[in-house]
Residue frames as a rotation matrix with the C-alpha (Angstrom) as fourth column:
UNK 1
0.339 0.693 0.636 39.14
0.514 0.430 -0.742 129.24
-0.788 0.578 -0.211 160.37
UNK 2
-0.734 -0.506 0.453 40.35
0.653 -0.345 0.674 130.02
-0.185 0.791 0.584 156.60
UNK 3
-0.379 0.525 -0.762 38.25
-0.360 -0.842 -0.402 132.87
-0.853 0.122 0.508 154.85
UNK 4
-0.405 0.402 0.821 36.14
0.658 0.751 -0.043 131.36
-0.634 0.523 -0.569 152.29
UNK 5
-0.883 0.451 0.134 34.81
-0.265 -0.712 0.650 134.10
0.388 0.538 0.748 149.04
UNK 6
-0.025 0.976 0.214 30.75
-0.653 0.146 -0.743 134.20
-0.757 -0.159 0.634 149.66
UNK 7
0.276 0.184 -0.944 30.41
-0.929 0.304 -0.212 133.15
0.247 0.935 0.254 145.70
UNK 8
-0.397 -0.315 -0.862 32.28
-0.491 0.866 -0.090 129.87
0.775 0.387 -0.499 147.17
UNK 9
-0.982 0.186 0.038 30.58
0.104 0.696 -0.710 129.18
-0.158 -0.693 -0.703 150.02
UNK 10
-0.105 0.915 -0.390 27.46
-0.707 -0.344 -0.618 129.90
-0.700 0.210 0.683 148.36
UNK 11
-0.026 -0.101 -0.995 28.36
-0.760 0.648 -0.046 126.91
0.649 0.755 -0.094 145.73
UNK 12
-0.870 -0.487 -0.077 29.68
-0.275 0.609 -0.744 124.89
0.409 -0.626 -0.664 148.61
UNK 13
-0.482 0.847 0.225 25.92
-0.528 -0.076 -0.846 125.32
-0.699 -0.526 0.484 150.60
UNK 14
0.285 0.689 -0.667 24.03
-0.958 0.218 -0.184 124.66
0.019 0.691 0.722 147.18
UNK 15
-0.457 -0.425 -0.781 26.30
-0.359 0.892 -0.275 121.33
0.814 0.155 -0.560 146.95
UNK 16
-0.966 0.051 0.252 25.18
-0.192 0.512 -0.837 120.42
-0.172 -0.857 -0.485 150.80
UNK 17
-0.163 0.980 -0.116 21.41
-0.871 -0.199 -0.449 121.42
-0.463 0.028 0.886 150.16
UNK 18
-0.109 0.446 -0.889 21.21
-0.899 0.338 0.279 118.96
0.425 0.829 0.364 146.98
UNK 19
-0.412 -0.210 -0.886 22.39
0.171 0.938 -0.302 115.90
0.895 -0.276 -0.351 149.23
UNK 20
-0.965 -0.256 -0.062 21.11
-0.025 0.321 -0.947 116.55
0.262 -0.912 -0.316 152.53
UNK 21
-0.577 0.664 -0.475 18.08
0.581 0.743 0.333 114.84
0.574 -0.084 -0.814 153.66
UNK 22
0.263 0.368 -0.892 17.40
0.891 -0.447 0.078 117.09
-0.370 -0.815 -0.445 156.79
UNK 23
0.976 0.125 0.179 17.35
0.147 -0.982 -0.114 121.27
0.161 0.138 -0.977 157.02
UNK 24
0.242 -0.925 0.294 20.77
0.517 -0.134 -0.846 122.64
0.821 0.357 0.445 157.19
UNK 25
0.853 0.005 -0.522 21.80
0.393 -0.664 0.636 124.45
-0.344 -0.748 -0.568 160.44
UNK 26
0.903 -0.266 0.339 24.36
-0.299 -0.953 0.048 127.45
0.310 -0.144 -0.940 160.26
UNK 27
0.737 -0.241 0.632 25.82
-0.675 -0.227 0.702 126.29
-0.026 -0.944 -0.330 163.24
UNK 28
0.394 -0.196 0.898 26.77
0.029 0.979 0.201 122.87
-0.919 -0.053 0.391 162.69
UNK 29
0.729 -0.436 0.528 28.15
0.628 0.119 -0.769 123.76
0.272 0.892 0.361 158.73
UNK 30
0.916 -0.327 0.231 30.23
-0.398 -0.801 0.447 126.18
0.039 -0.502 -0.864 160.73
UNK 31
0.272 -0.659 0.702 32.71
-0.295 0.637 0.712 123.25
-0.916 -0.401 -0.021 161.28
UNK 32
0.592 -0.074 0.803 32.07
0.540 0.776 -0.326 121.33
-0.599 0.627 0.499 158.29
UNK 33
0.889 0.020 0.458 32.99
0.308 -0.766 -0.565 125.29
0.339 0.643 -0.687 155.62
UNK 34
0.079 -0.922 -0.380 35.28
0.992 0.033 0.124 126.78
-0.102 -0.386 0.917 158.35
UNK 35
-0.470 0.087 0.878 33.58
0.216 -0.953 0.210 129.92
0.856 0.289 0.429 157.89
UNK 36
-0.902 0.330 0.279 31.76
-0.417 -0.493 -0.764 132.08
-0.115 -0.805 0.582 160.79
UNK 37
-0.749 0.662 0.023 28.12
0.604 0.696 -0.389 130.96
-0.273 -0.278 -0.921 161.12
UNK 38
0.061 0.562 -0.825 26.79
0.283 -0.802 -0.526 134.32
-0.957 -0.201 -0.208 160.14
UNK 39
-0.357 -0.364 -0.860 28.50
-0.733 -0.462 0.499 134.03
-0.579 0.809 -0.102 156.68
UNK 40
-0.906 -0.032 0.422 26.28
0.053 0.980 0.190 131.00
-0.420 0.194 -0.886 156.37
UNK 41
-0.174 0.984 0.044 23.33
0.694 0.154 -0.703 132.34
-0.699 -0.091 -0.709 156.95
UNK 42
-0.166 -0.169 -0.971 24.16
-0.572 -0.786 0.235 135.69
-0.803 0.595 0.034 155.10
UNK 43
-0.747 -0.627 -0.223 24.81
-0.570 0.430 0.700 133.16
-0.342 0.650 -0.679 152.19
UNK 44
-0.702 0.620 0.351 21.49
0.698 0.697 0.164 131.15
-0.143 0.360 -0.922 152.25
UNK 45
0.228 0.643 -0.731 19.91
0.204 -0.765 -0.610 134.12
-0.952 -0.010 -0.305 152.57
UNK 46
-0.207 -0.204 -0.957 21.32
-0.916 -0.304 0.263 135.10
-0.344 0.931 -0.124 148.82
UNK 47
-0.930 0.221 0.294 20.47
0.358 0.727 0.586 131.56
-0.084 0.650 -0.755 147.57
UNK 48
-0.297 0.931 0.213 17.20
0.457 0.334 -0.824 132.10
-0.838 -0.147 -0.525 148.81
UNK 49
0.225 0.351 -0.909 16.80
-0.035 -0.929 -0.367 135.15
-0.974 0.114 -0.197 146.72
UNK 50
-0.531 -0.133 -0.837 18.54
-0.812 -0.205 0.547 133.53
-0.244 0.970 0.001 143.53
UNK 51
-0.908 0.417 -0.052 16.42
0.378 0.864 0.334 130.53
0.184 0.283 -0.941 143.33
UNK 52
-0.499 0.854 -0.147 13.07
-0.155 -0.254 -0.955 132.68
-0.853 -0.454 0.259 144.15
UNK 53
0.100 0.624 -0.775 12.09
-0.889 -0.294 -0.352 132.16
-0.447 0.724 0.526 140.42
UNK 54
-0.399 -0.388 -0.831 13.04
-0.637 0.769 -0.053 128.65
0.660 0.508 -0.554 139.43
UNK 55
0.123 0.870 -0.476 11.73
-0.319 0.489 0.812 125.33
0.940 0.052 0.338 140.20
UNK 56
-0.019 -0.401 -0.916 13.83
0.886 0.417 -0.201 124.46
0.463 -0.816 0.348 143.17
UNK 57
0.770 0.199 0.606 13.47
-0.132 -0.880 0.457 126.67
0.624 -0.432 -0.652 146.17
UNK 58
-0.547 -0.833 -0.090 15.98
0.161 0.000 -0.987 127.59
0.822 -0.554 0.134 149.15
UNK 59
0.444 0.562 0.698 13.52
-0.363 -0.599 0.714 127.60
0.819 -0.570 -0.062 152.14
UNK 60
-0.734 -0.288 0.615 13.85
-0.523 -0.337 -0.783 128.36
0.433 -0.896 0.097 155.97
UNK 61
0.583 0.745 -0.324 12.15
-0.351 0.590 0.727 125.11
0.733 -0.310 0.606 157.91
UNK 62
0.908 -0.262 -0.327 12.66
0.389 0.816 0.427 123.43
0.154 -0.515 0.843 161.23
UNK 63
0.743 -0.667 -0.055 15.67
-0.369 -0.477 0.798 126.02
-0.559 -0.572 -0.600 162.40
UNK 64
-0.168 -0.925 -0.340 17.74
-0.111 -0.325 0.939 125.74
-0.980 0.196 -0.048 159.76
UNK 65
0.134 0.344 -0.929 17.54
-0.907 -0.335 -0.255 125.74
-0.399 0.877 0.267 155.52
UNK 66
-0.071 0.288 0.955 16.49
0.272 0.927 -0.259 123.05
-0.960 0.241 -0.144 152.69
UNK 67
-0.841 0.082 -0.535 16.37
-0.526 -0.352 0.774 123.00
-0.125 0.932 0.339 149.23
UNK 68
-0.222 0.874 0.433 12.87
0.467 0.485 -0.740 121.84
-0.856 0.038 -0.515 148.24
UNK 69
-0.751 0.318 0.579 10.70
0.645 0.164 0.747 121.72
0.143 0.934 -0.328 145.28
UNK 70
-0.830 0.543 0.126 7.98
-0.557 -0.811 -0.180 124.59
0.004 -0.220 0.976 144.93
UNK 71
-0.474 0.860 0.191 4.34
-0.250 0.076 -0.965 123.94
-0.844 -0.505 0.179 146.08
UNK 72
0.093 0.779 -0.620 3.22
-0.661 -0.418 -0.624 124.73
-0.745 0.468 0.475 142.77
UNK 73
-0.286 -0.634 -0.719 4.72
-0.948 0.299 0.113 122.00
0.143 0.714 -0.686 141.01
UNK 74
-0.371 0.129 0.920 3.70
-0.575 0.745 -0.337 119.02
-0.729 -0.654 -0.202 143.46
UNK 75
0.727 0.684 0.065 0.83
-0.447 0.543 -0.711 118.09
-0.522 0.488 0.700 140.61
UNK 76
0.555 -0.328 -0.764 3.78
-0.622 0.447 -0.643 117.05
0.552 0.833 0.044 137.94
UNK 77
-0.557 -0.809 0.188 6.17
-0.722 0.360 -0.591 115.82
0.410 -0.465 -0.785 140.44
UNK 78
0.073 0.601 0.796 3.14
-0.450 0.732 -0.512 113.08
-0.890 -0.321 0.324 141.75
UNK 79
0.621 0.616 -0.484 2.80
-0.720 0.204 -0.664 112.55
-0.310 0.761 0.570 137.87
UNK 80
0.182 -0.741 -0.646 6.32
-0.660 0.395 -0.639 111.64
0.729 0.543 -0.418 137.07
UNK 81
-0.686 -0.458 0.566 6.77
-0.720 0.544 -0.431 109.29
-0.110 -0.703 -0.703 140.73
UNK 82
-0.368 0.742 0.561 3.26
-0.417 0.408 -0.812 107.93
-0.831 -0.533 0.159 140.42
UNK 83
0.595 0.519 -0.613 2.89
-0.804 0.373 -0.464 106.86
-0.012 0.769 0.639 136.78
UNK 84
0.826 0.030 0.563 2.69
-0.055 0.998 0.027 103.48
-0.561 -0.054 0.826 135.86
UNK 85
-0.173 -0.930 0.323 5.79
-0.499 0.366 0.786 101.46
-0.849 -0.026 -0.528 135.10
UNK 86
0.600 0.117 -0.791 6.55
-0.744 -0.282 -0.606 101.09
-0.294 0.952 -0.082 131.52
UNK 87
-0.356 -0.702 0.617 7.91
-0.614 0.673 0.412 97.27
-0.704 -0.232 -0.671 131.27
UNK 88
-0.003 0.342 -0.940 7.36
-0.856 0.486 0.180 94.65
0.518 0.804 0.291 128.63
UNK 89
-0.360 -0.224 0.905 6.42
-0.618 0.784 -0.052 90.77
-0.699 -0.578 -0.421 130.42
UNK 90
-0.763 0.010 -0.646 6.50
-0.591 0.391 0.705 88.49
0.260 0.920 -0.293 128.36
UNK 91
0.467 0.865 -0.185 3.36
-0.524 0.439 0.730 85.92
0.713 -0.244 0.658 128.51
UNK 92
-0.067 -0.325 -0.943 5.74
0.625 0.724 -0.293 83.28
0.778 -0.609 0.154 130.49
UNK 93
-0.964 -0.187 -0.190 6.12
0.233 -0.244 -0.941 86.24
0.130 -0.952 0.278 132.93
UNK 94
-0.533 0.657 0.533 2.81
-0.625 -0.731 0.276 87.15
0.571 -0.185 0.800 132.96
UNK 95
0.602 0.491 -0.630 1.78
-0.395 0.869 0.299 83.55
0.694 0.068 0.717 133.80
UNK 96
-0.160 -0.450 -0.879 4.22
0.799 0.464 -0.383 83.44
0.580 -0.763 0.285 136.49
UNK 97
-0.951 -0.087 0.297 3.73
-0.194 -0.580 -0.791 86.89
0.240 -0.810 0.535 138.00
UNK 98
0.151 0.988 -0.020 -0.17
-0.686 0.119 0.718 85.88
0.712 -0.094 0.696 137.90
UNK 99
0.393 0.162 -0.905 0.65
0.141 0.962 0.233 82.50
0.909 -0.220 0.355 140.12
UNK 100
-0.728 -0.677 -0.110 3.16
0.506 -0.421 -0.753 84.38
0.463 -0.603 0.649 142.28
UNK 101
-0.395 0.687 0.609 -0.03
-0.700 -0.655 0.285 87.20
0.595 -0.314 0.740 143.05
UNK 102
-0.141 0.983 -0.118 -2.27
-0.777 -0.036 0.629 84.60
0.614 0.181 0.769 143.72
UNK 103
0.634 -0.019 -0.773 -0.40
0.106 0.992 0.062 81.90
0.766 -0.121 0.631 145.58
UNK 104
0.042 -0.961 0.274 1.93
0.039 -0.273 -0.961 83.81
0.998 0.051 0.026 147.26
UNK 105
0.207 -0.978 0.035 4.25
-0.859 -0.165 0.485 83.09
-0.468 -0.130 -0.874 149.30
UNK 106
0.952 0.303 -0.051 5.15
-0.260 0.705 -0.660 80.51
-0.164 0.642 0.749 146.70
UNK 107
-0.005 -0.997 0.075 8.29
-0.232 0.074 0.970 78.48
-0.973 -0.012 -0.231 145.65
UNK 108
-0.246 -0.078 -0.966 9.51
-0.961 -0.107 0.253 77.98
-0.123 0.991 -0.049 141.87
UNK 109
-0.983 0.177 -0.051 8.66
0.169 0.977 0.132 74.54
0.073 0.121 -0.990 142.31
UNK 110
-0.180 0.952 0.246 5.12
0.438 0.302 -0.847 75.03
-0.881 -0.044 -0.472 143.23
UNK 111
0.086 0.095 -0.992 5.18
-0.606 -0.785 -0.127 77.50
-0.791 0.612 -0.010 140.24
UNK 112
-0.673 -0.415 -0.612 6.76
-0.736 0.452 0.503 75.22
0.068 0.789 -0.610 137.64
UNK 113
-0.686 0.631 0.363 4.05
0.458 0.761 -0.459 72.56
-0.566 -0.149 -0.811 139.41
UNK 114
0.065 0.956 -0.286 1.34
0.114 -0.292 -0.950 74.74
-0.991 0.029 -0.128 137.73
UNK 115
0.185 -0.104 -0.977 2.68
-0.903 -0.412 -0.126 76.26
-0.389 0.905 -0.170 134.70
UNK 116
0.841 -0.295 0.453 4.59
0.479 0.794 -0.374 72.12
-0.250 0.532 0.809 133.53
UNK 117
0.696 -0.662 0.278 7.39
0.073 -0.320 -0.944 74.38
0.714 0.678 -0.174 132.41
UNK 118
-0.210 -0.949 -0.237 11.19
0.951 -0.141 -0.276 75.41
0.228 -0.283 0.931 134.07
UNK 119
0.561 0.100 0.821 10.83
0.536 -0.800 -0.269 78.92
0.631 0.591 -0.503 134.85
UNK 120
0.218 -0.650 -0.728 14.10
0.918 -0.116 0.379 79.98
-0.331 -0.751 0.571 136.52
UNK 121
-0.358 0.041 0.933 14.29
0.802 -0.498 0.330 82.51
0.478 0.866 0.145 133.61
UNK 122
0.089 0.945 0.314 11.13
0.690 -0.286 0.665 83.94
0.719 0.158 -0.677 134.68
UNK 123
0.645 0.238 -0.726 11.62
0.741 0.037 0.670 84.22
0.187 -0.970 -0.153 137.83
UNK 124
-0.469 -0.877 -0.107 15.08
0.862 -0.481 0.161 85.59
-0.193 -0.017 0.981 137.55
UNK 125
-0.602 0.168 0.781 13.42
0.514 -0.667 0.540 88.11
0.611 0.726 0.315 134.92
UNK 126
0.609 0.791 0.067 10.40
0.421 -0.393 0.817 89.26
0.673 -0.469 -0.572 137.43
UNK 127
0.667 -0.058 -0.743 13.13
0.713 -0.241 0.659 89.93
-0.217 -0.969 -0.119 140.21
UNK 128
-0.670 -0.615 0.417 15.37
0.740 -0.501 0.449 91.89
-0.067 0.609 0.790 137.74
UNK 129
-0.577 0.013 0.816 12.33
0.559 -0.723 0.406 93.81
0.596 0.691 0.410 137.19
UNK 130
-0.970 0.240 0.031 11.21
-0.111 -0.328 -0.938 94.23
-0.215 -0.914 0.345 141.03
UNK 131
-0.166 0.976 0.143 7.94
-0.577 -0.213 0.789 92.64
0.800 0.049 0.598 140.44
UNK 132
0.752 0.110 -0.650 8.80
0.294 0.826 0.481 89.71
0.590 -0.553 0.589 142.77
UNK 133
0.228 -0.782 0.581 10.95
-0.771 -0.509 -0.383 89.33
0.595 -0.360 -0.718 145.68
UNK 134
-0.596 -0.514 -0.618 12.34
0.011 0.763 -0.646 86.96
0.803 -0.391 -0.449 147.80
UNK 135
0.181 0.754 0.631 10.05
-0.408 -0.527 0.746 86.25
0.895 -0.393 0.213 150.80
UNK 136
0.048 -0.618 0.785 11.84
-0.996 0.029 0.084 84.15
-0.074 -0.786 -0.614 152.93
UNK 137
-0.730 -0.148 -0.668 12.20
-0.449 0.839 0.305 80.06
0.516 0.523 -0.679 152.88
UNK 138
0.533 0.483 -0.695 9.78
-0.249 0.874 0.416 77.16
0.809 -0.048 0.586 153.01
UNK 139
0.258 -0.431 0.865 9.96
-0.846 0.332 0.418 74.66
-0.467 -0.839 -0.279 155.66
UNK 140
0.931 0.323 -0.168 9.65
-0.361 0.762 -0.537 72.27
-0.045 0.561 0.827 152.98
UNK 141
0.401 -0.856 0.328 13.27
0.846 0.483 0.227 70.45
-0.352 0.186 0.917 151.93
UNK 142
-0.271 -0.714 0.645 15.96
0.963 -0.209 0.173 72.02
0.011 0.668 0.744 151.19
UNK 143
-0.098 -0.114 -0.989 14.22
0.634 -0.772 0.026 75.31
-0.767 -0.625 0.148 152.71
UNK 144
-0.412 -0.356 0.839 13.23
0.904 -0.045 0.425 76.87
-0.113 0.933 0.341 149.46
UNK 145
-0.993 -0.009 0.116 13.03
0.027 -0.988 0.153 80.76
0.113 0.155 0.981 148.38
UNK 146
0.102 0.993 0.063 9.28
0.825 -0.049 -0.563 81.57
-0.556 0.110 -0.824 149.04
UNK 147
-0.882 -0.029 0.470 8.74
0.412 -0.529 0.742 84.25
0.227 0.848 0.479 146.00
UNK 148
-0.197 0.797 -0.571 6.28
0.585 -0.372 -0.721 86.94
-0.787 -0.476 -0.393 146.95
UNK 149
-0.493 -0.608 0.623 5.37
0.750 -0.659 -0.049 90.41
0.440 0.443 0.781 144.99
UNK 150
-0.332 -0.747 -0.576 5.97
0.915 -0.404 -0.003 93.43
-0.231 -0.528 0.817 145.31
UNK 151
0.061 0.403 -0.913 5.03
0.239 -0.894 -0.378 97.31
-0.969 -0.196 -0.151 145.41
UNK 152
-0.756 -0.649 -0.089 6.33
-0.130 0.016 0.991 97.30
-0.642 0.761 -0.097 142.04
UNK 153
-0.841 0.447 0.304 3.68
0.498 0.860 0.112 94.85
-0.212 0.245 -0.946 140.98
UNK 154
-0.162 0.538 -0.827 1.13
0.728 -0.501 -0.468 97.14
-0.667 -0.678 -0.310 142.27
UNK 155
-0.121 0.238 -0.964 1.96
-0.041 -0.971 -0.234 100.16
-0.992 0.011 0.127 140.62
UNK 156
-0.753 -0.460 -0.471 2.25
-0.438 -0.183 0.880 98.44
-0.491 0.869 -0.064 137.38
UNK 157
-0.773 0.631 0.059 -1.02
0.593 0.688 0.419 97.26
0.223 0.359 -0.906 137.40
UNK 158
-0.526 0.389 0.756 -2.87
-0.274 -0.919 0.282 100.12
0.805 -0.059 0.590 139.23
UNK 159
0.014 0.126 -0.992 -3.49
0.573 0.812 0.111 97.92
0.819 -0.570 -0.060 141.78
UNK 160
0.450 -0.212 0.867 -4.15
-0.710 -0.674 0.204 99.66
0.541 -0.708 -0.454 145.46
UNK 161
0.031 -0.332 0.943 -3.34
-0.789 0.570 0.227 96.01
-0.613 -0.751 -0.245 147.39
UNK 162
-0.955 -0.284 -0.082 -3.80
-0.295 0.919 0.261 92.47
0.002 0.274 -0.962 146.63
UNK 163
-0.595 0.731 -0.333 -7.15
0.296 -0.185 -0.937 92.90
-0.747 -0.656 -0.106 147.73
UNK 164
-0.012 0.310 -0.951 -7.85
-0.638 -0.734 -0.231 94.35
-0.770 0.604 0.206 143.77
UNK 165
-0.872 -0.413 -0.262 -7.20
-0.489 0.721 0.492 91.30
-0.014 0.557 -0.830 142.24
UNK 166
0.000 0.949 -0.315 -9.89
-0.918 0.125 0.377 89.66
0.397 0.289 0.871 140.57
UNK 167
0.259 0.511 0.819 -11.34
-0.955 0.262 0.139 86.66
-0.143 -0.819 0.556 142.09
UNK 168
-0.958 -0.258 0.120 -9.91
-0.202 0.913 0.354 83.11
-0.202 0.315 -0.927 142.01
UNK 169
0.119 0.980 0.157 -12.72
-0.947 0.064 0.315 80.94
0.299 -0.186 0.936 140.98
UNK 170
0.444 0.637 0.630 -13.88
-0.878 0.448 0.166 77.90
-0.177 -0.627 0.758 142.35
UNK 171
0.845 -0.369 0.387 -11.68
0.206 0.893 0.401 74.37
-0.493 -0.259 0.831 142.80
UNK 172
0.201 -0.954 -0.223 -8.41
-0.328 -0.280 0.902 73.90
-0.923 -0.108 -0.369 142.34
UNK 173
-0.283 -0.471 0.835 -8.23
0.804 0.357 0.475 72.45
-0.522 0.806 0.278 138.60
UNK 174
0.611 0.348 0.711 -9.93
0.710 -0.639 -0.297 75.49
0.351 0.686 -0.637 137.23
UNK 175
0.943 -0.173 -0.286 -7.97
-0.063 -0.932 0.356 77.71
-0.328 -0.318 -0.890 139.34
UNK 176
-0.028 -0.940 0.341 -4.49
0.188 0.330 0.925 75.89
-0.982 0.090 0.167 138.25
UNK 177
-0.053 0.237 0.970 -6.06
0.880 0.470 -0.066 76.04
-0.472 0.850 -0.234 134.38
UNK 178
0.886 0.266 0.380 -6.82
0.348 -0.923 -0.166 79.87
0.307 0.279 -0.910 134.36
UNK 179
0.491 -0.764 -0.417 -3.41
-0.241 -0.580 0.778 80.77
-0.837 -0.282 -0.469 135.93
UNK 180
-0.040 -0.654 0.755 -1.75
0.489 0.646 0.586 78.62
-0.871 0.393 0.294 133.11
UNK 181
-0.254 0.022 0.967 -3.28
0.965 0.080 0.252 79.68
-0.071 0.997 -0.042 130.54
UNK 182
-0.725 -0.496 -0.478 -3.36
0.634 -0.751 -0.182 83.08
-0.269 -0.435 0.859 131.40
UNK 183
-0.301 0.784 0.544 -7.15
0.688 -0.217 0.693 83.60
0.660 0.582 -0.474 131.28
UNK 184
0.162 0.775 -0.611 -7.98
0.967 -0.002 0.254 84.33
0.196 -0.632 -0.750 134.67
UNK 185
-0.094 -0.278 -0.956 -6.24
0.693 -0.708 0.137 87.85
-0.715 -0.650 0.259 135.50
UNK 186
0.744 0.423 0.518 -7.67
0.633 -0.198 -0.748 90.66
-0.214 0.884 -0.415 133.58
UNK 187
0.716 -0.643 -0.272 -5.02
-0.436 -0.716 0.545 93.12
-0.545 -0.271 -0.793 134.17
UNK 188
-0.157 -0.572 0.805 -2.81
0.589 0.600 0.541 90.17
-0.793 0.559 0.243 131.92
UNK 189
-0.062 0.243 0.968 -4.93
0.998 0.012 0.061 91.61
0.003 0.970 -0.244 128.79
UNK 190
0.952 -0.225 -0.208 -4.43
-0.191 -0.966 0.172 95.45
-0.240 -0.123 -0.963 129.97
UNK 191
0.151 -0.952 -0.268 -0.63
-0.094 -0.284 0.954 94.98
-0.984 -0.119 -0.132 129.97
UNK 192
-0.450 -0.503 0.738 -0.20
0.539 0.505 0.674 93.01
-0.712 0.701 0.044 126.79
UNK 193
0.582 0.690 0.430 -2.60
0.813 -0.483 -0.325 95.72
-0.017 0.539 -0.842 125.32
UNK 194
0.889 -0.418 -0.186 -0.28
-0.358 -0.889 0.284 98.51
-0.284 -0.186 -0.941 126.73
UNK 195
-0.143 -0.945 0.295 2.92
0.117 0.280 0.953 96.65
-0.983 0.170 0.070 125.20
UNK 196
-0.071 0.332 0.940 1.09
0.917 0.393 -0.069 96.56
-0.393 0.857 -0.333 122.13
UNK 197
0.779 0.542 -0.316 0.41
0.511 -0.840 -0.182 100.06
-0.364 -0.020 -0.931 122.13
């Protein structure tokens, strides 16, 4: 095995930490460094100590070492993963992602049946912006995309399920009329309020 400075296998570790999913073992970076296994640990053992004040931590978990995020932080780090998704939809998309919610699994034909309009656009646009996804195909002819949505969808509405969604109401022309005309879904007049904003 070559001799490696600490100072570089102390960079070399920090580089593994940032990318690796799982704790780090000594043993097993032994191979990867080409250093002793003791100049590994020696080595995380000084990260630990230069990262004891800063937001990222060097800790000892699960027989071998991780870079993680301090305890005390968790509250901002929920804020920034867990706040709502900052997207303009235009009305056409709202008026398709509303038909898509509510009908789903759905094809752009049955869509375009409701709305009277083309809305390959739309569609395109919703799956560009991960509200929709592809759910698999129709038996119908020609086997068409079924168009579902998506966690996305969810978080950009505050939505816990599908299950939050305000009620259809009653027969199918009124329900085909409120999707169209984009009365029925209040969460339509929250977004276009928050775009407005």
């Amino acid at each position: 095995m070559s001799e490696v400075s600490n100072p570089r296998v102390k960079s070399i570790l920090e580089s593994l930490l940032f990318v690796s999913k799982k704790p780090l073992v000594p043993e097993e970076l032994s191979q990867v460094i080409g250093v002793p296994a003791e100049a590994i640990s020696r080595a995380f053992e000084d990260l630990m100590v230069e990262y004891e004040n800063k937001g990222l931590q060097v800790a000892k978990l699960a027989g071998g070492w991780q870079m993680v995020t301090r305890v005390e932080n968790a509250e901002y780090i929920d804020r920034l993963l867990n706040s709502p998704i900052v997207t303009t939809l235009s009305p056409a998309a709202l008026e398709t992602l509303a038909i898509i919610a509510y009908k789903q699994p759905v094809t752009k034909l049955e869509v375009e049946g409701i709305r009277g309009v083309a809305s390959d656009g739309v569609v395109k646009t919703l799956l560009d912006k991960r509200m929709i996804r592809e759910a698999g195909r129709s038996d119908g002819v020609g086997r068409p995309i079924l168009y579902a949505t998506t966690d996305e969808f969810l978080r950009h509405f505050g939505l816990k399920d599908l299950g939050d969604l305000p009620k259809l109401p009653e027969g199918e022309l009124e329900q085909s009329r409120q999707l169209r005309e984009g009365m029925l879904l209040p969460f339509e007049a929250e977004a276009r309020a928050r775009e407005a904003a």
